[in-house]
N, C-alpha and C positions, 0 to 999 in steps of 0.2 A: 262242530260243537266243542266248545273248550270248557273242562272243569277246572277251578280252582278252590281252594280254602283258603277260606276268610273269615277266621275268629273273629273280631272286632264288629262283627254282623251284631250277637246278641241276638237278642228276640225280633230283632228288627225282620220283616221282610219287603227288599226292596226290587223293584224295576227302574232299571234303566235304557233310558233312549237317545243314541245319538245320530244325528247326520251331517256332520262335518264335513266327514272323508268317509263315503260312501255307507252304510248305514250298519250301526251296531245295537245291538239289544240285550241286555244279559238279566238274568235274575238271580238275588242274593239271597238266604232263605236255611234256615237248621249250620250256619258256616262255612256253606258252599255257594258257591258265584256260577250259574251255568251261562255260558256266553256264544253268540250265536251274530253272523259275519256276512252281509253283502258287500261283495268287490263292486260290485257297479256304482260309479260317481251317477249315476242317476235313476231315474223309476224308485226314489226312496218310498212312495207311498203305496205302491205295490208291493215293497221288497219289509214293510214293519210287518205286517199281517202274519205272513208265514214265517220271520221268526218271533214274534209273541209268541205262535203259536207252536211254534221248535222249543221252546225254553220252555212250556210251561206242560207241554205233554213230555217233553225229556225230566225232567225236572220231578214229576207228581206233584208238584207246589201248584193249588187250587188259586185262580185269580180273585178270589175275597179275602185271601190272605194278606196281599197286598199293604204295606202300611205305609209306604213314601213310593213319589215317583219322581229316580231321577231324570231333569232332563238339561242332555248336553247342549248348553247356547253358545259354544266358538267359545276361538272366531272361524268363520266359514265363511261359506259363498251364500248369499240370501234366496237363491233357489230352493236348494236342498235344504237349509239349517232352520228353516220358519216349517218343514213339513214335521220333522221329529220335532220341535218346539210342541205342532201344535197337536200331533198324537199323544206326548207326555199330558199335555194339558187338560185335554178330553180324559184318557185313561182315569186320569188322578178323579176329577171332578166328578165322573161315572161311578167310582170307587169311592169316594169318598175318603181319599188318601190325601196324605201329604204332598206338595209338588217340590222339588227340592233342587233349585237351577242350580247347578255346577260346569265349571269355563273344562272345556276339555283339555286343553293343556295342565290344566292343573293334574286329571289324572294321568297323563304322560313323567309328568316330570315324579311324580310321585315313584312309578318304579324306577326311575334312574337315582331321585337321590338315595332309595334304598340300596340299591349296589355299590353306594360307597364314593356317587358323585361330588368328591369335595368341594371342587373349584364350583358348583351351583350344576344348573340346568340353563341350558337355552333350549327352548321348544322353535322350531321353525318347520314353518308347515304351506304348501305352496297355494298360493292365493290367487292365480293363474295371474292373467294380463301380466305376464312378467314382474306380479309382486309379490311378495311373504308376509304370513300372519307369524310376529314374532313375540316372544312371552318369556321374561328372564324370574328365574327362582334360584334364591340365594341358598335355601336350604329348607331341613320341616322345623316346623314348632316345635314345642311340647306337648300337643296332643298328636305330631305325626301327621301334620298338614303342611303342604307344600307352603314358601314363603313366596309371597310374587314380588320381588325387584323394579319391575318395566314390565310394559305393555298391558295387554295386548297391542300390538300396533302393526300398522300397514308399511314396507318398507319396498323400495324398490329393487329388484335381484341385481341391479348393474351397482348399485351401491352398498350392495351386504356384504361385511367381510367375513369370509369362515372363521368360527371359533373351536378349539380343542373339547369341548362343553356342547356343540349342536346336538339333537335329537331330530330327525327327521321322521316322526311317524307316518308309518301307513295306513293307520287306523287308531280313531280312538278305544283306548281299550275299554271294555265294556266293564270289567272287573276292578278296573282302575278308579274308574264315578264311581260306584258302591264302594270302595273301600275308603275315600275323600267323603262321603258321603255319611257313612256310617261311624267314621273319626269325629265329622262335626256334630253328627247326633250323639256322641258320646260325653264329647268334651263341650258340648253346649253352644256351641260356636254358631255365628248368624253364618248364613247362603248368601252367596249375591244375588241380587235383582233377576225376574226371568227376559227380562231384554237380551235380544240376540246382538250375538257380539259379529253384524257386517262388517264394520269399519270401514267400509263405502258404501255409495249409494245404490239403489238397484239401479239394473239395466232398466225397467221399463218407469219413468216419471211419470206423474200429474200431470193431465194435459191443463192447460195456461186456458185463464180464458178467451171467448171466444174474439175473433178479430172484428173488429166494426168499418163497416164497408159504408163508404162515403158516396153519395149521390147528386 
């Protein structure tokens, strides 16, 4: 379990849910972020349950408190990233909260350009089949919101060139969506759409229809 402060919360209290890169959940709540971490790239729907329920008995934060749910949409793998989609989505609707999509890279790049990343951010994040989910940020706004340059986009590893600027997360930070999140409830700012950011197709298609056999 990780604690952080985060003024910029306000009165807000928020849950966040991601499964990009293996599954994170954190809750924002009196300007504390508590945030809580499965390493497993998979079992993400096993693995929301007992941390909702790590963040919210660590925490004392009652779930009718609740007033936004973020939920992290990529880009990812469409196994994993449609399960935390569609737990945010139930949560929010159950509660009668806000649903509040935010791209997880946004909150990657978010702590880096606070450290003073002049040259931007490049978020690259491994998309197996030997490709990368890539996402360039030029810098924050005025309200302290990452800027997106490029992407999200699908690139192939035999044609990326490293930049001085990559971030290679191994997790989206849970702390990260609440603090993007609670910037654009401040400064009024719209959310993007809650479409999961695949950037390919799944493995498993529409079967075609059926063939007609000739007699």
């Amino acid at each position: 379990m990780i604690t952080t402060e985060v003024p910029e919360l306000g009165a807000h209290v928020l849950l966040a849910i991601d499964t990009a890169i293996g599954t994170t959940v954190a809750l924002g709540a009196d300007g504390r972020v508590w945030s809580a971490e499965s390493e497993n790239p998979r079992g993400h729907a096993e693995a929301i349950g007992a941390l909702l329920r790590e963040v919210f008995e660590t925490s004392g934060v009652a779930p009718e408190r609740v007033t936004g749910v973020v939920a992290g949409v990529g880009p990812g793998p469409f196994t994993g990233l449609r399960v935390g989609i569609a737990a945010a989505q139930a949560f929010a609707l159950g509660r009668g909260a806000a649903l509040l999509p935010v791209e997880g890279h946004e909150a990657v790049a978010l702590t880096e350009l606070e450290r003073g990343a002049t040259a931007g951010v490049r978020v690259v994040q491994d998309a197996k089949r030997r490709e990368l989910f890539v996402t360039e940020y030029s810098g924050l706004d005025w309200a302290g919101v990452p800027v997106r340059s490029a992407g999200p986009g699908l690139v192939a590893r035999a044609d990326a060139v490293p930049a001085p600027n990559d971030v290679w997360p191994e997790r989206i930070p849970g702390a990260g969506l609440i603090r993007v999140a609670a910037r654009r409830l401040a400064a009024g700012l719209p959310f993007t759409d809650e479409r999961a950011r695949y950037l390919r197709a799944p493995d498993v298609a529409q079967p075609g229809a059926p063939k007609r056999v000739s007699t």
